[in-house]
Short mmCIF file of the C-alpha atoms (twelve columns), coordinates in Angstrom:
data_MODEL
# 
_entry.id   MODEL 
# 
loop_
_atom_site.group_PDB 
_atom_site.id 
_atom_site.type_symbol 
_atom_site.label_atom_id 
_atom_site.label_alt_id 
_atom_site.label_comp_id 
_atom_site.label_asym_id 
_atom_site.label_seq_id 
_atom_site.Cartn_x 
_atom_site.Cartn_y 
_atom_site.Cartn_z 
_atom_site.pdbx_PDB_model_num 
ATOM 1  C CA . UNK A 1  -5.983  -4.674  -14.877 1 
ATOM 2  C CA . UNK A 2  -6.759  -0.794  -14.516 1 
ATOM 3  C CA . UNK A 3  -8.688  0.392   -11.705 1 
ATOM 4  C CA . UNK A 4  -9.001  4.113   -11.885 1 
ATOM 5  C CA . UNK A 5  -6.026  5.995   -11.304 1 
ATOM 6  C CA . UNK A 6  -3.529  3.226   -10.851 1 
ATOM 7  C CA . UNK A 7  -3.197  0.191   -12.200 1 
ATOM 8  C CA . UNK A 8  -3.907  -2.698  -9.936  1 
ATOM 9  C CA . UNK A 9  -1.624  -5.182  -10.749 1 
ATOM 10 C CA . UNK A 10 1.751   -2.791  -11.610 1 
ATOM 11 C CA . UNK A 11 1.100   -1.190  -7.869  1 
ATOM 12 C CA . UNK A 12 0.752   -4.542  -6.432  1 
ATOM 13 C CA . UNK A 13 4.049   -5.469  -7.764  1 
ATOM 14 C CA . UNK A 14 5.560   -2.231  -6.385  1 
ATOM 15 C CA . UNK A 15 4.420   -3.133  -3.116  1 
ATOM 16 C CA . UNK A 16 6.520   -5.932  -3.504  1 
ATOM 17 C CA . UNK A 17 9.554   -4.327  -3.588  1 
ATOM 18 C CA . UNK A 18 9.150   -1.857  -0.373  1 
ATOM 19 C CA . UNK A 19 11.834  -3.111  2.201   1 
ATOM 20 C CA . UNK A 20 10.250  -5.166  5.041   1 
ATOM 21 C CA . UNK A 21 7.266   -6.271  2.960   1 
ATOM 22 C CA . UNK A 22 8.136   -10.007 3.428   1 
ATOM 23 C CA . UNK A 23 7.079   -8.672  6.845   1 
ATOM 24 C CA . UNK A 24 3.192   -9.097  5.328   1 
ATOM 25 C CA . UNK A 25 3.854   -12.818 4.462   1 
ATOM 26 C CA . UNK A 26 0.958   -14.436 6.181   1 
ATOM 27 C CA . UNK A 27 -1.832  -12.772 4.750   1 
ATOM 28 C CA . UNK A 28 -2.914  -14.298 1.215   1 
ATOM 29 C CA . UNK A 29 -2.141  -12.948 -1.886  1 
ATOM 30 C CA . UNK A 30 -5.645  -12.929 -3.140  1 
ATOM 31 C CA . UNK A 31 -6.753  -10.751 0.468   1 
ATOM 32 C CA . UNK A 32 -3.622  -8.440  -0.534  1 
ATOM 33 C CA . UNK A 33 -4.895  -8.189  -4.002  1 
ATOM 34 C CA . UNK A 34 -8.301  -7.679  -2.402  1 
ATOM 35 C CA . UNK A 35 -7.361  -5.072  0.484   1 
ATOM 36 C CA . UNK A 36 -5.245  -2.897  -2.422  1 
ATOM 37 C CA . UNK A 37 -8.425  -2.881  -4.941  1 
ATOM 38 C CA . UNK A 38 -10.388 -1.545  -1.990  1 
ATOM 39 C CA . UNK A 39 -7.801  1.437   -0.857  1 
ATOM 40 C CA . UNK A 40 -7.137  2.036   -4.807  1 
ATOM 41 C CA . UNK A 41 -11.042 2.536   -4.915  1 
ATOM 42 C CA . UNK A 42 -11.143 4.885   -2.342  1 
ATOM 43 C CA . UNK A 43 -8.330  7.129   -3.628  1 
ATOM 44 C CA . UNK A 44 -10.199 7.251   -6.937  1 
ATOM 45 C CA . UNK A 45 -13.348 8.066   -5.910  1 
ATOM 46 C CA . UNK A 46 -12.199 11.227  -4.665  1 
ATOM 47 C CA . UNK A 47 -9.268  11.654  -7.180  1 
ATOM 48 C CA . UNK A 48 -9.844  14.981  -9.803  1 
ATOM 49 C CA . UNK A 49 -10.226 13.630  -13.273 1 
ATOM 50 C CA . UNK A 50 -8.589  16.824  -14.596 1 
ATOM 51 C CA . UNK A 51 -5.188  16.340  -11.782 1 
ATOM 52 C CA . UNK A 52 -2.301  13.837  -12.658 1 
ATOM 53 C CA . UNK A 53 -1.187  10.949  -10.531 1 
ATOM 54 C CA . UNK A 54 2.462   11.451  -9.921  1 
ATOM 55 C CA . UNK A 55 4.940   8.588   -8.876  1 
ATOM 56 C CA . UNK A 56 5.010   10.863  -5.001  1 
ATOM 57 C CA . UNK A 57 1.156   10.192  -5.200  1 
ATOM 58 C CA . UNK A 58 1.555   6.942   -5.379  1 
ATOM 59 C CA . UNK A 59 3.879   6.173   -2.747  1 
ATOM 60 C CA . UNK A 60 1.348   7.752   -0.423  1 
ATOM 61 C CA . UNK A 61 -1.248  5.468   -1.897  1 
ATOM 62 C CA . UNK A 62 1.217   2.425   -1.087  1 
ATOM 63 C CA . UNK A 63 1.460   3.732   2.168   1 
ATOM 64 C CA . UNK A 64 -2.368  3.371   2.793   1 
ATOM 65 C CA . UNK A 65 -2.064  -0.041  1.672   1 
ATOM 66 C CA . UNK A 66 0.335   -1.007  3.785   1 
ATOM 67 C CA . UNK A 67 -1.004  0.531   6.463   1 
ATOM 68 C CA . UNK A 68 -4.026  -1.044  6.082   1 
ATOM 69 C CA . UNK A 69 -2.901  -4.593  5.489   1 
ATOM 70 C CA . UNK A 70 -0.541  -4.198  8.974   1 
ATOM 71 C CA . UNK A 71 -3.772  -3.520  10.443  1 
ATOM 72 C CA . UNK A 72 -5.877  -6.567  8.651   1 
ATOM 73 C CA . UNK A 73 -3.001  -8.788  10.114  1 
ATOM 74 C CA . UNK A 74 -2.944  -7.063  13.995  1 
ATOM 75 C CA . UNK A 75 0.224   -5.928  13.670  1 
ATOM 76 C CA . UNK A 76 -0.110  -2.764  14.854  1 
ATOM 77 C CA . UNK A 77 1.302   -2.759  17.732  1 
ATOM 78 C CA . UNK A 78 4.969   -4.316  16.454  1 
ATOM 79 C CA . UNK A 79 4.979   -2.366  12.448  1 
ATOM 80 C CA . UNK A 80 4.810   0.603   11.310  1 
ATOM 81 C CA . UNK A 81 5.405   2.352   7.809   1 
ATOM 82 C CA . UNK A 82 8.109   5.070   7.767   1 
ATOM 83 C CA . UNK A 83 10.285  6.737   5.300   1 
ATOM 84 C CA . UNK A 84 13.966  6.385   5.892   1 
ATOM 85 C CA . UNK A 85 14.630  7.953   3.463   1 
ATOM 86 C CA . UNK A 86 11.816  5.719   1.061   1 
ATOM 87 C CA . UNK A 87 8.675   3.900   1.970   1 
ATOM 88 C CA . UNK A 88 9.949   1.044   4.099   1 
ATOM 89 C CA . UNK A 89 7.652   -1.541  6.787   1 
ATOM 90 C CA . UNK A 90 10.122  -1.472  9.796   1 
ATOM 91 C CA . UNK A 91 9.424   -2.430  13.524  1 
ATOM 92 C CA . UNK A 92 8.239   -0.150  15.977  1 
ATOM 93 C CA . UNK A 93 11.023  0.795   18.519  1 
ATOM 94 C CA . UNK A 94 9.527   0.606   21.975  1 
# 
C-alpha cells in the first residue's frame, strides 16, 4: 500500500520497532494506521517530485507521527520523542 513518498504499511511497521512505542498501546491500530496516512499525506503534498526520500527523511517523518499520535492520546505532558542516539518515545523528566 503506497501512499506517495513512503509506503504506508513498511513505515507503519518501522514505527513498530522505535524503543518505547509499546508506550502508544491504547490507541487502535486502525486510528494509528489512520493518523500515519494523514501525516504521510502531508509530507507528500509538499515533497519535490524531482528530490529523493532518504532513510534520515524518514525518521523525521516517523517523528511527526509519533508526535502526533502522543498528542491524539494526551500524553503530552508525560512523552516525548528524542534521539538518544536514534528515534526513541521516552518519558519526560520533570
Amino acid at each position: 500500500m503506497s501512499n506517495g513518498i513512503v509506503n504506508l504499511l513498511g513505515t507503519y511497521g518501522r514505527s513498530k520497532m522505535i524503543p518505547g512505542y509499546e508506550k502508544l498501546n491504547d490507541a487502535d491500530p486502525l486510528d494509528k494506521l489512520s493518523i500515519l496516512k494523514d501525516v504521510i499525506d502531508e509530507w507528500s503534498s509538499d515533497w519535490p517530485k524531482d528530490q529523493g526520500f532518504g532513510s534520515s527523511d524518514g525518521t523525521y517523518l516517523l517523528q511527526d507521527y509519533i508526535d502526533h499520535m502522543i498528542s491524539y492520546l494526551s500524553l503530552g505532558d508525560t512523552l516525548e520523542t528524542t534521539f538518544s542516539p536514534t528515534l526513541s518515545i521516552t518519558d519526560k523528566i520533570k
